[in-house]
C-alpha positions in Angstrom: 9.3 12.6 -5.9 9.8 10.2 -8.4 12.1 7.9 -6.9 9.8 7.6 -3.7 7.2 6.9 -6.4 9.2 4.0 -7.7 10.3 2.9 -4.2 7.0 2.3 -3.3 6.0 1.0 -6.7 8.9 -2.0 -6.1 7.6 -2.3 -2.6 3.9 -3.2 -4.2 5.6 -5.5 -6.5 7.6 -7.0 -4.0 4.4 -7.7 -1.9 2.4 -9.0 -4.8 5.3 -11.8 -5.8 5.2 -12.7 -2.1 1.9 -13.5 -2.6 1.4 -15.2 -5.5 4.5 -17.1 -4.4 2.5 -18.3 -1.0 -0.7 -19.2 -2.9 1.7 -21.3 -5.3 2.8 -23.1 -2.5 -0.5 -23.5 -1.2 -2.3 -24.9 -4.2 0.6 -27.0 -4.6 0.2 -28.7 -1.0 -3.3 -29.0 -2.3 -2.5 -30.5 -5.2 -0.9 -33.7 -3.2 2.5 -32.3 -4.0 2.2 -31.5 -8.0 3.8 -28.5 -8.5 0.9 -25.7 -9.4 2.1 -22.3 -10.6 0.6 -19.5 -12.1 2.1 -18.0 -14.9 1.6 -14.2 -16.0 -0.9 -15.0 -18.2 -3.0 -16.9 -16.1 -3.1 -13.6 -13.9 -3.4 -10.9 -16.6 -6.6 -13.1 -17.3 -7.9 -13.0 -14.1 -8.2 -8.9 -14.6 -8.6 -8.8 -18.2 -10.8 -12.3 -19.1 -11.5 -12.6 -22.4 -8.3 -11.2 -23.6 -5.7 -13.7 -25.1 -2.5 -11.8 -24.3 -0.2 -14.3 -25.8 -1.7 -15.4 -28.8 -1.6 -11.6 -30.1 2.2 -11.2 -29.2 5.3 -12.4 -31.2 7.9 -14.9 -29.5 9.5 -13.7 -26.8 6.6 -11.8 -25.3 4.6 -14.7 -25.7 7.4 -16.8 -23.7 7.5 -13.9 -21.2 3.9 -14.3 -20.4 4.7 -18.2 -19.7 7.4 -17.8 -17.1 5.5 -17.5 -13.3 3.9 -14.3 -11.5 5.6 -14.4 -8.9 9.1 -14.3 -10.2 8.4 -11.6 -12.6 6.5 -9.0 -10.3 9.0 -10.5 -7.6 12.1 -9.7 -9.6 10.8 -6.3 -11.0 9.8 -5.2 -7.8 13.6 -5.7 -6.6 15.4 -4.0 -9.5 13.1 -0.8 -8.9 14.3 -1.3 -5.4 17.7 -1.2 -6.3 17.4 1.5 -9.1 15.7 3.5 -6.3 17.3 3.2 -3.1 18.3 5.6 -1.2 21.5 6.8 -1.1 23.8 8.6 0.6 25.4 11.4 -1.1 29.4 10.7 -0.8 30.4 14.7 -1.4 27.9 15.3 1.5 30.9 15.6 4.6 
């Protein structure tokens, strides 16, 4: 039950880094080709505003926070999936 939790929790992430990765790319074709990304901060404010997340935090949480959305909900979302899988059991003949 868990692992099908998790599956489906990478699947959402997976999904959501898709997403952000498109409107990336759309705001920076909008932009007249300067690169626009938004970063995990920029996101966590857009569902908590008013909350600084990375003035509050030491170093590298602060620097996590910095790097884009979409490559670390992207990149979670596959190592859940690979954590997760399903396998087949090799004693199962």
């Amino acid at each position: 039950m868990v692992t099908l939790l998790f599956r489906f929790l990478s699947l959402v992430l997976i999904i959501c880094g898709l997403m952000l990765l498109g409107a990336d790319a759309v705001s920076t074709l909008e932009a007249g080709g300067v690169i626009k990304l938004r970063s995990l901060e920029s996101v966590w404010m857009l569902f908590v505003p008013g909350s600084a997340p990375s003035a509050a935090l030491p170093g590298p949480l602060a620097m996590i926070l910095g790097i884009p959305a979409w490559a670390v909900l992207g990149l979670l979302g596959l190592l859940f999936a690979f954590l997760f899988r399903h396998r087949d059991d090799e004693y199962d003949h």
